[in-house]
ROGUTI-408079 format. One record per atom (N, C-alpha, C): x, z, y; residue in three letters. Coordinates in pm, whole numbers, padded with zeros to 5 digits, always signed. Example, Ala and Ser with C-alpha at 12.3 -4.5 7.8 and 13.67 -1.06 7.14 Angstrom:
+01319+00780-00569ALA/+01230+00780-00450ALA/+01320+00780-00330ALA/+01285+00708-00225SER/+01367+00714-00106SER/+01290+00787+00003SER/
//
This chain:
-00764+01153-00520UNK/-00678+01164-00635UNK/-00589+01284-00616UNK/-00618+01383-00701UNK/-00556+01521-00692UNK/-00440+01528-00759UNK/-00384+01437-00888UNK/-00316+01432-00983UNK/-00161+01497-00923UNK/-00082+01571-01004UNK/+00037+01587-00955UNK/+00168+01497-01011UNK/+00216+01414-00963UNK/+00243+01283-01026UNK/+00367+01388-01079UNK/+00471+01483-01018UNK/+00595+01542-01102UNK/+00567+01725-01114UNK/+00520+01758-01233UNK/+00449+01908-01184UNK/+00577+02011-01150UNK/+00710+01946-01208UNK/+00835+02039-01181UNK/+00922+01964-01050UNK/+00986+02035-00962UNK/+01034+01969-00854UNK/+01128+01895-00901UNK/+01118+01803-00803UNK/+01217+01635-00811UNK/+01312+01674-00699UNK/+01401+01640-00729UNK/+01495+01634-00647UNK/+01504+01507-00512UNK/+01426+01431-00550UNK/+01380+01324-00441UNK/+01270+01350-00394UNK/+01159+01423-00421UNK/+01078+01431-00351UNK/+01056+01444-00212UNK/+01169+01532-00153UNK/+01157+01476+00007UNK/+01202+01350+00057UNK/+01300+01244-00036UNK/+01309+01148-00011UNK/+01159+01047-00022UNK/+01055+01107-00126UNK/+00951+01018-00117UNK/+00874+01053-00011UNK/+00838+01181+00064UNK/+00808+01257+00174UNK/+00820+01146+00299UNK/+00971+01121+00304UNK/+01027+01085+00420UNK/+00967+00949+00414UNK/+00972+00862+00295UNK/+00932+00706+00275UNK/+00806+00680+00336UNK/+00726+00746+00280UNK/+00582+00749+00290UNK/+00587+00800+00475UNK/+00642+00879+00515UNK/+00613+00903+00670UNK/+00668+00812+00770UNK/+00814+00747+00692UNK/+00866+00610+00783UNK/+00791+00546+00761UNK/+00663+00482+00613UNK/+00584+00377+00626UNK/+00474+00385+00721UNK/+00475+00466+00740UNK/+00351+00567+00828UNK/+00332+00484+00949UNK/+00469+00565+00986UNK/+00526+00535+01148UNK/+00557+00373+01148UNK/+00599+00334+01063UNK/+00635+00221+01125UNK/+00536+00072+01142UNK/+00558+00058+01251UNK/+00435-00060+01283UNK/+00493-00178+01275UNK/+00430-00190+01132UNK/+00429-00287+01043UNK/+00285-00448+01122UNK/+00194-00376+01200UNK/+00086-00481+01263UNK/+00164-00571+01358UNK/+00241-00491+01437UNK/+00322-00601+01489UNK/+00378-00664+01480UNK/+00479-00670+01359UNK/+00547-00793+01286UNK/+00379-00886+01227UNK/+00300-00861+01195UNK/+00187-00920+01106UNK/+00114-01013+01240UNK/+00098-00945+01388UNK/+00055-01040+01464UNK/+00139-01115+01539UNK/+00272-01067+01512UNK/+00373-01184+01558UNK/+00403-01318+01451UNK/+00343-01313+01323UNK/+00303-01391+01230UNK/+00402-01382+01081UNK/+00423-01269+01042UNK/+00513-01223+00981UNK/+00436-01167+00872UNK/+00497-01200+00733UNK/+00408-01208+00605UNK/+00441-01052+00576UNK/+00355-00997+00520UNK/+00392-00826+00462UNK/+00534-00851+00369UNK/+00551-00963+00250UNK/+00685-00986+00204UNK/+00783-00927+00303UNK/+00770-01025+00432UNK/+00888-01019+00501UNK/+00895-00908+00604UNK/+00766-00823+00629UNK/+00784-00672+00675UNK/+00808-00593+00618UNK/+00809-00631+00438UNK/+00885-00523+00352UNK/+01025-00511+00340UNK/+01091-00674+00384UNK/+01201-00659+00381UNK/+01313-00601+00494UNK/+01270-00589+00622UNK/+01284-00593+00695UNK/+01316-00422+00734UNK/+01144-00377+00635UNK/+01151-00251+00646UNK/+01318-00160+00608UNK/+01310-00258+00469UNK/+01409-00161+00407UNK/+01527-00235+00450UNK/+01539-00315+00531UNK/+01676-00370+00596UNK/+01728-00238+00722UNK/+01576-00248+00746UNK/+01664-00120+00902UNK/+01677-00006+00824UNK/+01596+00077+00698UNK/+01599+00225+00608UNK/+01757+00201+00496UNK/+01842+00059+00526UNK/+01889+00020+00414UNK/+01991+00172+00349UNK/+02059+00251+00479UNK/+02142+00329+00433UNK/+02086+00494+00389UNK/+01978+00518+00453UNK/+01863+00576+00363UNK/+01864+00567+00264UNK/+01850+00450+00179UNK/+01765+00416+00063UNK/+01886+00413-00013UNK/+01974+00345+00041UNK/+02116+00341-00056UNK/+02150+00451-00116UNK/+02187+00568-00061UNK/+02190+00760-00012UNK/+02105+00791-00141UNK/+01996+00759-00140UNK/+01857+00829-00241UNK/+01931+00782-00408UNK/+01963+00644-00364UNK/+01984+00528-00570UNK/+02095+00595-00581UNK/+02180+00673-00549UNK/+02299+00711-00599UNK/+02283+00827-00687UNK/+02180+00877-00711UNK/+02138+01035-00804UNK/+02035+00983-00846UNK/+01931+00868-00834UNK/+01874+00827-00928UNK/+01819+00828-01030UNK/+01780+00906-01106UNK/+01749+00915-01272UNK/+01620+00834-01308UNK/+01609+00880-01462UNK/+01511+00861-01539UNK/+01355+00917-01482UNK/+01377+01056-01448UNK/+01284+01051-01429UNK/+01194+01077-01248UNK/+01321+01038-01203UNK/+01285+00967-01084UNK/+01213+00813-01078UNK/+01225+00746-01170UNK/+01234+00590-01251UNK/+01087+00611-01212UNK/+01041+00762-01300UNK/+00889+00736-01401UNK/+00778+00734-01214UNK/+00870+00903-01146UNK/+00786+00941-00991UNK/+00738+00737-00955UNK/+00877+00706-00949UNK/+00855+00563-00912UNK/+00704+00444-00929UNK/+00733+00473-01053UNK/+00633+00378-01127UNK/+00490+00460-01092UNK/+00473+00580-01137UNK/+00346+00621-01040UNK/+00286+00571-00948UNK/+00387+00581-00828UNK/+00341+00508-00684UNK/+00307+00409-00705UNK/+00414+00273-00758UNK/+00424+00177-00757UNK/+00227+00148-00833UNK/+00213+00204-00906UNK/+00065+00235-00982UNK/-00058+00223-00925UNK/-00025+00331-00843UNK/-00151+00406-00731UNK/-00137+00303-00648UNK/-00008+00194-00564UNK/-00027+00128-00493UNK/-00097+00001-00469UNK/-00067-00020-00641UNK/-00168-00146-00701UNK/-00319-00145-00682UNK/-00345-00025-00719UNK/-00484+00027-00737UNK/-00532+00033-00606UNK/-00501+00055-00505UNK/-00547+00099-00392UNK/-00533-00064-00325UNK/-00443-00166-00375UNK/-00452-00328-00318UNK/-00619-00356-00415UNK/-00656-00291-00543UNK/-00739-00369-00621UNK/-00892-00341-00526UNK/-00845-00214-00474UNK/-00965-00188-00453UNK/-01020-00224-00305UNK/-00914-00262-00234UNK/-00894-00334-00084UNK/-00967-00482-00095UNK/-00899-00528-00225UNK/-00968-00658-00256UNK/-01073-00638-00299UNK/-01141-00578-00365UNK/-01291-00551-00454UNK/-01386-00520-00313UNK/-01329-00452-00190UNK/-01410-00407-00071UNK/-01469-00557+00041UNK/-01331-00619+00029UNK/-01359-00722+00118UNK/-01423-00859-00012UNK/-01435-00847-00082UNK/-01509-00941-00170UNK/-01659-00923-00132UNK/-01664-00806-00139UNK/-01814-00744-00140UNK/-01874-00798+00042UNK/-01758-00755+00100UNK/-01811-00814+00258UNK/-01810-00920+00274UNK/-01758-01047+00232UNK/-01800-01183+00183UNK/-01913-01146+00161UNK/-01941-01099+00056UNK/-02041-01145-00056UNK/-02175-01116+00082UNK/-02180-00957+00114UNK/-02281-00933+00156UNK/-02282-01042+00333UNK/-02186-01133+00369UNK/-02228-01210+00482UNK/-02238-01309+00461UNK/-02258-01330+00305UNK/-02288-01469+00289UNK/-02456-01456+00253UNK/-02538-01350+00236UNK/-02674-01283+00203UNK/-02736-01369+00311UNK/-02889-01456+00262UNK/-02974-01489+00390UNK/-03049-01430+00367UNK/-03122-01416+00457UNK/-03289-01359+00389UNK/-03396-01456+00418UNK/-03494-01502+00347UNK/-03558-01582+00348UNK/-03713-01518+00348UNK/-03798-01540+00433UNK/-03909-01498+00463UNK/-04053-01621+00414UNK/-04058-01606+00300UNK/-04115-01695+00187UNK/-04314-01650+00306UNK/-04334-01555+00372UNK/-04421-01554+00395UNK/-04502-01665+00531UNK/-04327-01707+00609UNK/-04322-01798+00683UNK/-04361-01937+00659UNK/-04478-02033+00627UNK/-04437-02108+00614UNK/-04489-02236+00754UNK/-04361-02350+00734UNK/-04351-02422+00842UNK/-04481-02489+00804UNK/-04516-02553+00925UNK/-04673-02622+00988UNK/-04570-02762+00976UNK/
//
């Protein structure tokens, strides 16, 4: 996806820079195998980024709103298609093959 979600500079854009590279970095698997729901590694996330994030909502706009909803977009899409992948790997280990040429004595 090549799309340029703001074609004129945002004034947050290195704040979305930085988001996307703390989500990066941060290991999020280890809260998940210590038995910790993604809900509660999201919250957690933005509990330790809280004064970060606070810093960014104070200049805020409209059409920072829209950059927003983009992501928020693309992020959906990229869960739809996570789910559509592992459906398919069900699907294909639930496949037998049956050898109709076999038959039992």
């Amino acid at each position: 996806m090549k799309k340029t979600i703001n074609k004129k500079h945002n004034k947050n854009e290195p704040w979305f820079k930085w988001l996307t590279t703390e989500l990066n970095s941060y290991e999020a698997f280890k809260d998940f195998e210590s038995g910790k729901n993604p809900r509660d590694v999201a919250e957690d996330f933005i509990s330790r980024n809280s004064t970060a994030i606070s810093q960014v909502f104070e200049d805020f706009d409209e059409e920072d709103k829209d950059t927003l909803d983009q992501f928020l977009k693309l992020t959906e899409c990229e869960m739809h298609v996570f789910r559509i992948l592992e459906k398919q790997i069900e699907i294909k280990n639930k496949v037998r093959f049956v050898d109709f040429k076999k038959r039992k004595k």
